[in-house]
TORGUMAR-527435 format. One record per residue (C-alpha): residue number from 0; residue in three letters; x, y, z. Coordinates in steps of 0.2 Angstrom, whole numbers, plus 5000, padded with zeros to 4 digits. Example, Ala and Ser with C-alpha at 12.3 -4.5 7.8 and 13.67 -1.06 7.14 Angstrom:
2
resi, resn, X, Y, Z
0, ALA, 5062, 4978, 5039;
1, SER, 5068, 4995, 5036;
This chain:
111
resi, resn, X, Y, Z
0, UNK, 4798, 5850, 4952;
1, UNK, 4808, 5844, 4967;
2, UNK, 4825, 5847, 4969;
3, UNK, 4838, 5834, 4972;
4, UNK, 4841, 5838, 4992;
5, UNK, 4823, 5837, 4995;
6, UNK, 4822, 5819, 4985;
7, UNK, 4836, 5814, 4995;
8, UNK, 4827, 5820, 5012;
9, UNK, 4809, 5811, 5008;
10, UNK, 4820, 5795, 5003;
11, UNK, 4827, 5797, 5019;
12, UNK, 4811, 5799, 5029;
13, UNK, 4803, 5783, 5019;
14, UNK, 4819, 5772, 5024;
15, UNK, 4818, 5778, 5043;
16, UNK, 4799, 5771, 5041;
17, UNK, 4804, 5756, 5033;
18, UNK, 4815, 5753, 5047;
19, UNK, 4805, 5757, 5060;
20, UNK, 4792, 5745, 5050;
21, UNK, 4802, 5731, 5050;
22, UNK, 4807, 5732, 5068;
23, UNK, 4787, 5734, 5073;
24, UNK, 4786, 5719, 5064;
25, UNK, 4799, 5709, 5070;
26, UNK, 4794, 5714, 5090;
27, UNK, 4777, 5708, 5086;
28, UNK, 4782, 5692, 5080;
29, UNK, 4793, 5685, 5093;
30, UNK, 4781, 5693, 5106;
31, UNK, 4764, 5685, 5103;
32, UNK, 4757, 5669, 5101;
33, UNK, 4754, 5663, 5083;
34, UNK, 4734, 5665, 5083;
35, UNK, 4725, 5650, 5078;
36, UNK, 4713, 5648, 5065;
37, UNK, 4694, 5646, 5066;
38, UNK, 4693, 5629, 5068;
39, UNK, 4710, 5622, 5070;
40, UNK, 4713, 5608, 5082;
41, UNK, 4724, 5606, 5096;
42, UNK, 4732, 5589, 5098;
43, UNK, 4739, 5596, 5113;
44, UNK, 4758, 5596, 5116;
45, UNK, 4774, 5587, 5105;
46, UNK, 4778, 5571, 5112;
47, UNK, 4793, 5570, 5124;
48, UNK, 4797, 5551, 5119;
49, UNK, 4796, 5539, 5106;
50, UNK, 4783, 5525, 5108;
51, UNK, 4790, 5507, 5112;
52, UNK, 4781, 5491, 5106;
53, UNK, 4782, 5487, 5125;
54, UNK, 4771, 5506, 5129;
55, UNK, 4760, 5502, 5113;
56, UNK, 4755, 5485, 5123;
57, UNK, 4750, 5493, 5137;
58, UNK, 4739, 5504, 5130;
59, UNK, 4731, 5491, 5119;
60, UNK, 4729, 5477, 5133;
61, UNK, 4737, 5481, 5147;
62, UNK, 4733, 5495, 5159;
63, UNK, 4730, 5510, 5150;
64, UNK, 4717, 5497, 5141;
65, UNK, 4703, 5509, 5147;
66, UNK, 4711, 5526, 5148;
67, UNK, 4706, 5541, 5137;
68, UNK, 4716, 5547, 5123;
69, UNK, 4721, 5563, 5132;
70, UNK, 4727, 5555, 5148;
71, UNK, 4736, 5541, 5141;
72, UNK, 4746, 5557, 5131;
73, UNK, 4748, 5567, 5146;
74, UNK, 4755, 5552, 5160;
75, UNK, 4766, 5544, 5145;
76, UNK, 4774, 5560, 5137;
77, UNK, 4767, 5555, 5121;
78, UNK, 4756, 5567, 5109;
79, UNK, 4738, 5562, 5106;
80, UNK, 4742, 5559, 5088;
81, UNK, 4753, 5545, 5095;
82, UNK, 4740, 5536, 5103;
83, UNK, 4726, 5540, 5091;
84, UNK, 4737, 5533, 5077;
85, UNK, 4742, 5516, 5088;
86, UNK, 4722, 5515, 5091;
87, UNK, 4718, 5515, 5073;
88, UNK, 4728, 5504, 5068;
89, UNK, 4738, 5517, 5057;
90, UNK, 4757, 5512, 5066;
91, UNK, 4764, 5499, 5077;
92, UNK, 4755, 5482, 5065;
93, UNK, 4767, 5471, 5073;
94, UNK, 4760, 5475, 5089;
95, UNK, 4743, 5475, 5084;
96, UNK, 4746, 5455, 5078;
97, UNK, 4752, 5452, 5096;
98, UNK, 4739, 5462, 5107;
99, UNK, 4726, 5451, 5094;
100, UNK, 4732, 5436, 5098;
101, UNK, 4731, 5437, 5117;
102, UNK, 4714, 5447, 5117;
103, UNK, 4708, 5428, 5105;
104, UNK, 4716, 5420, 5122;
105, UNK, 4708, 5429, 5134;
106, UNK, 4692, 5427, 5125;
107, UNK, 4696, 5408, 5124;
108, UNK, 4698, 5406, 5144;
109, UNK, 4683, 5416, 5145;
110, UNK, 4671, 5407, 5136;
């Protein structure tokens, strides 16, 4: 049977490891990059501003009208999830009403 200093000694060796554990642990954390999972997509950076119905109508008709997702995200400051949900109708309805209404316009004087 142990005696009580050489309990008292391995409980001291197990709390320095938990320490030095805990510190491993922490340097780690703060020091890499959270790895991504098989499969996760990147919707590439957080959007710098807010979209305004005036921005929406230039992407829908005026002249980001033909411009890919990911370069309207980059030149505006907005995130691609931005711009995917405005596409897809998902935000911004009262801007969809309008940009319809002067696309049925422009189809008018065209045909």
């Amino acid at each position: 049977m142990a005696t009580n200093k050489e309990l008292e000694q391995r409980v001291n060796e197990l709390f320095d490891c938990v320490v030095a554990l805990t510190e491993h642990i922490q340097a780690m954390s703060t020091s890499a990059p959270a790895a991504k999972a098989r499969g996760e997509r990147d919707y590439g950076p957080k959007s710098k501003v807010d979209m305004t119905e005036r921005m929406a109508l230039r992407i829908l008709i005026g002249r980001y009208r033909n411009t890919s997702v990911r370069a309207i995200a980059d030149t505006c400051g907005l995130s691609r999830g931005q711009v995917y949900s405005l596409r897809g109708r998902y935000t911004m309805k009262t801007v969809w009403k309008t940009a319809d209404a002067i696309n049925l316009r422009r189809a008018e004087r065209n045909a």
